[in-house]
LOKOLKE-690101 format. One record per atom (N, C-alpha, C, O, CB): chain; x, y, z; atom name; residue number from 1. Coordinates in Angstrom, 3 decimals, m for minus. Glycine has a CB too. Layout:
REM LOKOLKE-690101
NODE   chain          X          Y          Z   name   resi
NODE       A          X          Y          Z     CA    NUM
...
***
This chain:
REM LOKOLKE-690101
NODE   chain          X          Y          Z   name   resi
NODE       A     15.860    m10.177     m7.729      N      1
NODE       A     14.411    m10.185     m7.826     CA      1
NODE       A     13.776     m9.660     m6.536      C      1
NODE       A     12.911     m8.788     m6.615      O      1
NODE       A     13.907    m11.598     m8.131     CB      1
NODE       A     14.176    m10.163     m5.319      N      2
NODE       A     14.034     m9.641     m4.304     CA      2
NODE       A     13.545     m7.647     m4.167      C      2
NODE       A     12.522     m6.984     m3.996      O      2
NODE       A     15.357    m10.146     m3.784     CB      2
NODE       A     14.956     m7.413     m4.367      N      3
NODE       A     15.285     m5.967     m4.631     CA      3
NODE       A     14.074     m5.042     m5.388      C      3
NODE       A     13.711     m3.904     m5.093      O      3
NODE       A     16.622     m5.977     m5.569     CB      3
NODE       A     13.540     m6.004     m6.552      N      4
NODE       A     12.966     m5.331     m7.385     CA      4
NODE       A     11.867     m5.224     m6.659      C      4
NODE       A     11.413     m4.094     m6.481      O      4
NODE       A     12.899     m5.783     m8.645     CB      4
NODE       A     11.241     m6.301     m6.119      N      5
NODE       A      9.588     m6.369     m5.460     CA      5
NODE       A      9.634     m5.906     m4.032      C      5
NODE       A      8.614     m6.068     m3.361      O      5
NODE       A      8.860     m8.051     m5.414     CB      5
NODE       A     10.517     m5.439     m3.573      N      6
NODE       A     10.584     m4.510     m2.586     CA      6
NODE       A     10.715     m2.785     m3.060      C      6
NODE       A     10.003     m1.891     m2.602      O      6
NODE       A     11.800     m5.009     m1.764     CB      6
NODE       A     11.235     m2.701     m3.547      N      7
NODE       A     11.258     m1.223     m4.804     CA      7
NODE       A      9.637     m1.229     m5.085      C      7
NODE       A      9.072     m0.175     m4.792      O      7
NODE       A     12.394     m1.570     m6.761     CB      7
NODE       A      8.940     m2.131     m5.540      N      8
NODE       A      7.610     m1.951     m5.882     CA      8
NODE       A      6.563     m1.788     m4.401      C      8
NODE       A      5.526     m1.153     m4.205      O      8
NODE       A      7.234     m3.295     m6.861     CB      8
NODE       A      7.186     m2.458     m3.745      N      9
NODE       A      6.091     m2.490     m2.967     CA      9
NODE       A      6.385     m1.272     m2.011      C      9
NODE       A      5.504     m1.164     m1.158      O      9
NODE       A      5.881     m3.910     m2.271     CB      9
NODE       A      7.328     m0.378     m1.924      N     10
NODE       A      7.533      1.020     m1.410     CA     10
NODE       A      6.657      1.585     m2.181      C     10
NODE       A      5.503      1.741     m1.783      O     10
NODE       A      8.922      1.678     m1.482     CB     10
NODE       A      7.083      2.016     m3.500      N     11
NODE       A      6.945      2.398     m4.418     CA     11
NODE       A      4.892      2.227     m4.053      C     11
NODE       A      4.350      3.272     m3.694      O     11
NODE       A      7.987      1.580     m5.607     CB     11
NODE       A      4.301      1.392     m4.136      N     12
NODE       A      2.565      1.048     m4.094     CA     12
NODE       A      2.846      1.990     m2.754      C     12
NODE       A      2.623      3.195     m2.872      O     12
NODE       A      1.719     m1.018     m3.898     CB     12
NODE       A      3.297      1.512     m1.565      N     13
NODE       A      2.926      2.365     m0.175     CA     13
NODE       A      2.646      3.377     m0.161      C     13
NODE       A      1.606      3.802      0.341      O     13
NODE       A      3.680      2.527      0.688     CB     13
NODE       A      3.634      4.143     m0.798      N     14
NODE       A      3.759      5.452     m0.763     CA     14
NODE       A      2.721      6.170     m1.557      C     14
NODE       A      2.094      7.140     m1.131      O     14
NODE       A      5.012      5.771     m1.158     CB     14
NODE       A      2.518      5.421     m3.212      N     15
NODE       A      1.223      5.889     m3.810     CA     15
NODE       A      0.104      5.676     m3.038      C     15
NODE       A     m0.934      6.327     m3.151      O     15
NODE       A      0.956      5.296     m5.033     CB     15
NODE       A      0.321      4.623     m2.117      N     16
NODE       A     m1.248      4.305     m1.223     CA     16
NODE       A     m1.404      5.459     m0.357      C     16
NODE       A     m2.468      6.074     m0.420      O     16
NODE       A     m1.294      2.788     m0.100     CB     16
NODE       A     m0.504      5.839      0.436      N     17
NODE       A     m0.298      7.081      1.267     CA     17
NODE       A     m0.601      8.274      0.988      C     17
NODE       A     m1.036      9.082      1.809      O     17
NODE       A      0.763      7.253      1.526     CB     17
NODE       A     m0.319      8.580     m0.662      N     18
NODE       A     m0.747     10.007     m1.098     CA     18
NODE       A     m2.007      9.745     m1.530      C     18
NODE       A     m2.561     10.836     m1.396      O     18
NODE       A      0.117     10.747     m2.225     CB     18
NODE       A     m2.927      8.872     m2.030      N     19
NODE       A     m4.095      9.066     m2.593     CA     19
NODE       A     m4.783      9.059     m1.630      C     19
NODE       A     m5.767      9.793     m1.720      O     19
NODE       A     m4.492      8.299     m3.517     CB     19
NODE       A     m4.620      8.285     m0.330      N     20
NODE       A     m5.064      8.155      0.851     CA     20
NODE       A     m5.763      9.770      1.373      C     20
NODE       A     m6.936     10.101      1.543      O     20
NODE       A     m3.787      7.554      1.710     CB     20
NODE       A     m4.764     10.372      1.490      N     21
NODE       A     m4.295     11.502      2.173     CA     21
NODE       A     m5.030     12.904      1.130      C     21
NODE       A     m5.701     13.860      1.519      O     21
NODE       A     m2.385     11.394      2.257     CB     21
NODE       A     m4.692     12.634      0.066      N     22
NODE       A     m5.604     13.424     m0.739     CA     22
NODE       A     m7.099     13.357     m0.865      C     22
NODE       A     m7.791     14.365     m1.006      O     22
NODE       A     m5.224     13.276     m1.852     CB     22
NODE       A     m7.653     11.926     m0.801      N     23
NODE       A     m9.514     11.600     m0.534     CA     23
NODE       A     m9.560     11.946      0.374      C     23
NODE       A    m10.663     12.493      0.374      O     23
NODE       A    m10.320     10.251     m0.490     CB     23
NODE       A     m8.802     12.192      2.124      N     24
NODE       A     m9.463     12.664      2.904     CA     24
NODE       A     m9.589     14.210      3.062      C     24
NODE       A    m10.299     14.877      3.814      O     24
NODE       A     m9.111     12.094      3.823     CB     24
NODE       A     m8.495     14.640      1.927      N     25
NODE       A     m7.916     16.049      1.763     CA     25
NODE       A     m9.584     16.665      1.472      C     25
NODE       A    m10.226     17.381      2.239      O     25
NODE       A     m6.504     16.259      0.249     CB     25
NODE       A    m10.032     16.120      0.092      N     26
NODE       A    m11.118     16.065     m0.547     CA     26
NODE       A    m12.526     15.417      0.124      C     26
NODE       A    m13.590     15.112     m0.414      O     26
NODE       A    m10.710     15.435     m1.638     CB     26
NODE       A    m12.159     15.351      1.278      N     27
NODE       A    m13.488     14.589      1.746     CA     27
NODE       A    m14.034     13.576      1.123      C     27
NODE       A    m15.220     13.310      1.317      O     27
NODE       A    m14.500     15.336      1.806     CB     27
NODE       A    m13.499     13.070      0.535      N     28
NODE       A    m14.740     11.989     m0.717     CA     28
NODE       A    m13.616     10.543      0.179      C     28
NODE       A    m12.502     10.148     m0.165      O     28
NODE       A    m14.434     12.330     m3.667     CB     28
NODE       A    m14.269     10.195      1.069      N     29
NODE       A    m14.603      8.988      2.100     CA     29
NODE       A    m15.320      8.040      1.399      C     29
NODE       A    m15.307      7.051      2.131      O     29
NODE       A    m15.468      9.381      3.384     CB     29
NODE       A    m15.796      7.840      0.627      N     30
NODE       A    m16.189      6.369      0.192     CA     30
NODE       A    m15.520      5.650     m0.199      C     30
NODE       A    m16.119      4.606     m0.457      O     30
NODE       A    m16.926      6.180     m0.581     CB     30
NODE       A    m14.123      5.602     m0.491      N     31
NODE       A    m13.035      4.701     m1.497     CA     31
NODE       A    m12.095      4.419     m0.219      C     31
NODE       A    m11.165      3.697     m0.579      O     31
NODE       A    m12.088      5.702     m3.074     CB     31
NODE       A    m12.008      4.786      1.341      N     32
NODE       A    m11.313      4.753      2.257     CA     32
NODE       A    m11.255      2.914      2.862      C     32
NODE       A    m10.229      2.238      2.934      O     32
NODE       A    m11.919      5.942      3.192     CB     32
NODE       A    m12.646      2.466      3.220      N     33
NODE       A    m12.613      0.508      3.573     CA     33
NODE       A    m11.555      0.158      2.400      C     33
NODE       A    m10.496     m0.413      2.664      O     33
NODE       A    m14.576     m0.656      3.207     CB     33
NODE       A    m12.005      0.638      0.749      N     34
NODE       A    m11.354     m0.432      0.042     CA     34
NODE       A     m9.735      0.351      0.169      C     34
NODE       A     m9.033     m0.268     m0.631      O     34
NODE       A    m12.102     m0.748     m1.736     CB     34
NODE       A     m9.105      1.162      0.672      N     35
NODE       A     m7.753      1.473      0.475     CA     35
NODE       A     m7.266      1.197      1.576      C     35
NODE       A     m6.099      1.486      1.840      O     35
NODE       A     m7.417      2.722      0.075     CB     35
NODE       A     m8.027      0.618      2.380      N     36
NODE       A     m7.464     m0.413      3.996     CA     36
NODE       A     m7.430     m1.147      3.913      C     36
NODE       A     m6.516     m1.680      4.542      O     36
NODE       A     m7.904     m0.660      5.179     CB     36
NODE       A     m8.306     m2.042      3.102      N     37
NODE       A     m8.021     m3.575      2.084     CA     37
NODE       A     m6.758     m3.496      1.092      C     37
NODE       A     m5.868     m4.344      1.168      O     37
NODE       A     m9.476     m3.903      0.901     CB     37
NODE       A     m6.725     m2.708      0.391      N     38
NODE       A     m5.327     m2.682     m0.203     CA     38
NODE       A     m3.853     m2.584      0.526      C     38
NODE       A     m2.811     m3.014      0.030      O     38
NODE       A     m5.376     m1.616     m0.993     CB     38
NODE       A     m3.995     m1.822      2.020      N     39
NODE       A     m2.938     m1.644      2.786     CA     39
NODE       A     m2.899     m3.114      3.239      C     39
NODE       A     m1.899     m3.770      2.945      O     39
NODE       A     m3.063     m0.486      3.886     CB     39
NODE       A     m3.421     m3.414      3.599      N     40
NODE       A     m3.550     m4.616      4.077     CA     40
NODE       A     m2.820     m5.923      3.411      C     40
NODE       A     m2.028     m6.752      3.858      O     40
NODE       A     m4.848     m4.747      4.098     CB     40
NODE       A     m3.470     m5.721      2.094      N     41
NODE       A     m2.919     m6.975      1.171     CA     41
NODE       A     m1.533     m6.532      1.138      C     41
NODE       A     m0.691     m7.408      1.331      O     41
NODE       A     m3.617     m7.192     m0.489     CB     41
NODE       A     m1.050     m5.096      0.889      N     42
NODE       A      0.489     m5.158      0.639     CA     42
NODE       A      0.944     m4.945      1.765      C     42
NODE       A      2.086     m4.727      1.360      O     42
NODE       A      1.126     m4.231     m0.319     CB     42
NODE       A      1.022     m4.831      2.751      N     43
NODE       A      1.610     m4.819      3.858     CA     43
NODE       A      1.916     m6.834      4.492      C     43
NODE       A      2.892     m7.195      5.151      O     43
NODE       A      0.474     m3.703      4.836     CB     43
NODE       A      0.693     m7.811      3.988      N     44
NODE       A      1.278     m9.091      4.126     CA     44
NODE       A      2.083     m9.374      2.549      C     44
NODE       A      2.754    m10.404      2.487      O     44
NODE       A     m0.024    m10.268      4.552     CB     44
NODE       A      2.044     m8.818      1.773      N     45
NODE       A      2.618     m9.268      0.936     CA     45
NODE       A      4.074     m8.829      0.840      C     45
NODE       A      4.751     m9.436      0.009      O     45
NODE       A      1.918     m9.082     m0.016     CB     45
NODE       A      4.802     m7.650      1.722      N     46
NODE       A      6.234     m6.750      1.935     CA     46
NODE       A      6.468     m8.164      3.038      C     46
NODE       A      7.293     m9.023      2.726      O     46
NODE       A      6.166     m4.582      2.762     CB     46
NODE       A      5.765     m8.266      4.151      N     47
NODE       A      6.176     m9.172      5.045     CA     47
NODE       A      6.897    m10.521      4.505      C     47
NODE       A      8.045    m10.946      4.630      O     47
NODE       A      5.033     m9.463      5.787     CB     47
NODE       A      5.488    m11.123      3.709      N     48
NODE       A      6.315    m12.694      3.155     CA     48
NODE       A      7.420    m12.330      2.014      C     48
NODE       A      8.220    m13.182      1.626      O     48
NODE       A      5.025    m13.977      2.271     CB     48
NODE       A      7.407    m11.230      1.593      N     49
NODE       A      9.235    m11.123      0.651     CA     49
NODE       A      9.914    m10.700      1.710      C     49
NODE       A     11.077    m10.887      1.352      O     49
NODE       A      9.607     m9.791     m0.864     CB     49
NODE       A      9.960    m10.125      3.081      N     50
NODE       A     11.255    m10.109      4.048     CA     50
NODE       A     11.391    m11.721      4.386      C     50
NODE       A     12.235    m12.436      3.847      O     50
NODE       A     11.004     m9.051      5.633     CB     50
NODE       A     10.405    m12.194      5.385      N     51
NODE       A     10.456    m13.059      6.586     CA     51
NODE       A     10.793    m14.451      5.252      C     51
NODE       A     11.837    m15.103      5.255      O     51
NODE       A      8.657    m13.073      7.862     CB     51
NODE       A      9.910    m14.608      4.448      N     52
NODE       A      9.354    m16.076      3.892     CA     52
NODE       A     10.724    m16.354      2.463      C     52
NODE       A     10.531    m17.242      1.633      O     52
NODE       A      7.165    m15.853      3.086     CB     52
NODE       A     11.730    m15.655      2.418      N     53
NODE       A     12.869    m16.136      1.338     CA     53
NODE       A     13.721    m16.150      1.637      C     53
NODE       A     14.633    m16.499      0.886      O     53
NODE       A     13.148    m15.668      0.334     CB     53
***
């Protein structure tokens, strides 16, 4: 189970990374706060499946 929700949560990064990278590609900056809120949430959420099991 582990395995799997680490597979996912690459898996979100990386989609976070390209859409990221493409709105700024596109200039359209308004969707950028809420996709730093999303890095955010999954970046503590990769942490507590390493450190917290």
């Amino acid at each position: 189970m582990l395995v799997e929700q680490l597979i996912f949560i690459i898996v979100a990064f990386a989609l976070f990374v390209y859409m990221f990278f493409q709105l700024i590609k596109k200039n359209d900056t308004k969707y950028v706060p809420i996709l730093a809120i999303e890095a955010i949430r999954n970046r503590n959420r990769f942490y507590t499946n390493i450190f917290y099991r």
